[in-house]
C-alpha positions as CSV (number, residue, x, y, z in Angstrom):
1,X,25.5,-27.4,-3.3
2,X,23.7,-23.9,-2.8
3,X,26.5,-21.2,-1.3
4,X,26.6,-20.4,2.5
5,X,26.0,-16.5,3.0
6,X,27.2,-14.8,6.1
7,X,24.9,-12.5,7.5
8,X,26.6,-9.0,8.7
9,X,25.8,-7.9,12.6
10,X,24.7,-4.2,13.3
11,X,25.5,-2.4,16.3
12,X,21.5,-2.3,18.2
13,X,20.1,0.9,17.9
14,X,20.3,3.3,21.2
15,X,16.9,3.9,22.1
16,X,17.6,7.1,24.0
17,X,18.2,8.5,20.7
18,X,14.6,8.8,20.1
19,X,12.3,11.5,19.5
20,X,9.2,11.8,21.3
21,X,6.3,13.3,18.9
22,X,3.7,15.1,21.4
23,X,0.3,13.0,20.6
24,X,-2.8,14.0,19.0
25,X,-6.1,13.2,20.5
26,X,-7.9,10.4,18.6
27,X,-10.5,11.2,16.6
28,X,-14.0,9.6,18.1
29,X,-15.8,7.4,16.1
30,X,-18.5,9.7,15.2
31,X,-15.7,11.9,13.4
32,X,-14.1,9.1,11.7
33,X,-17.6,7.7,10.0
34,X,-18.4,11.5,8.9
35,X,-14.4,11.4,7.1
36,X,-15.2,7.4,5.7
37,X,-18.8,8.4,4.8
38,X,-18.5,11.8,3.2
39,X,-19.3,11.0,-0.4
40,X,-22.4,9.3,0.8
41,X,-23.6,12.3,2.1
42,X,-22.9,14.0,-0.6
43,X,-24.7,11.6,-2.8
44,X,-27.9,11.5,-0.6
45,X,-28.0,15.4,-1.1
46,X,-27.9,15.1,-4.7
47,X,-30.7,12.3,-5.1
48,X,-32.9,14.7,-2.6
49,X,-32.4,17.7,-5.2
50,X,-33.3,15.3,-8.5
51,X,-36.3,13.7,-6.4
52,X,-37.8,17.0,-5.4
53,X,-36.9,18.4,-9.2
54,X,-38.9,15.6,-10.8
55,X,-41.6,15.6,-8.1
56,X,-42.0,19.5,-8.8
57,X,-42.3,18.7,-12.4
58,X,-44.6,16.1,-12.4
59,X,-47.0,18.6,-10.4
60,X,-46.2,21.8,-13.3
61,X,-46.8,19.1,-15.8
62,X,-50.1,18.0,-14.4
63,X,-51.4,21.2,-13.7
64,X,-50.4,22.0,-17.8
65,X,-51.6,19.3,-19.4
């Protein structure tokens, strides 16, 4: 037969104790999608560069050859 265990009573907390934090305002949705979705624009910057690299070679290229 398992052991009985006695569970110990706290005092309750005083709530006038607590500290109120002044709050910030919430960020809107538009500034939460450019925090989310940085790296993507980051990445579609980077493909833009290569595409108009290889775009600008293909013309040097043709105009060589």
């Amino acid at each position: 037969m398992a052991k009985k265990v006695r569970r110990v009573r706290r005092p309750p907390v005083e709530e006038t104790a607590a500290v109120v934090v002044p709050a910030r305002p919430a960020p809107s949705h538009e500034e939460e999608l450019r925090e989310a979705y940085a790296y993507v624009l980051r990445d579609l910057r980077r493909v833009f560069i290569l595409a108009v690299a290889m775009f600008l070679l293909l013309i040097i290229l043709n105009l060589v050859l």
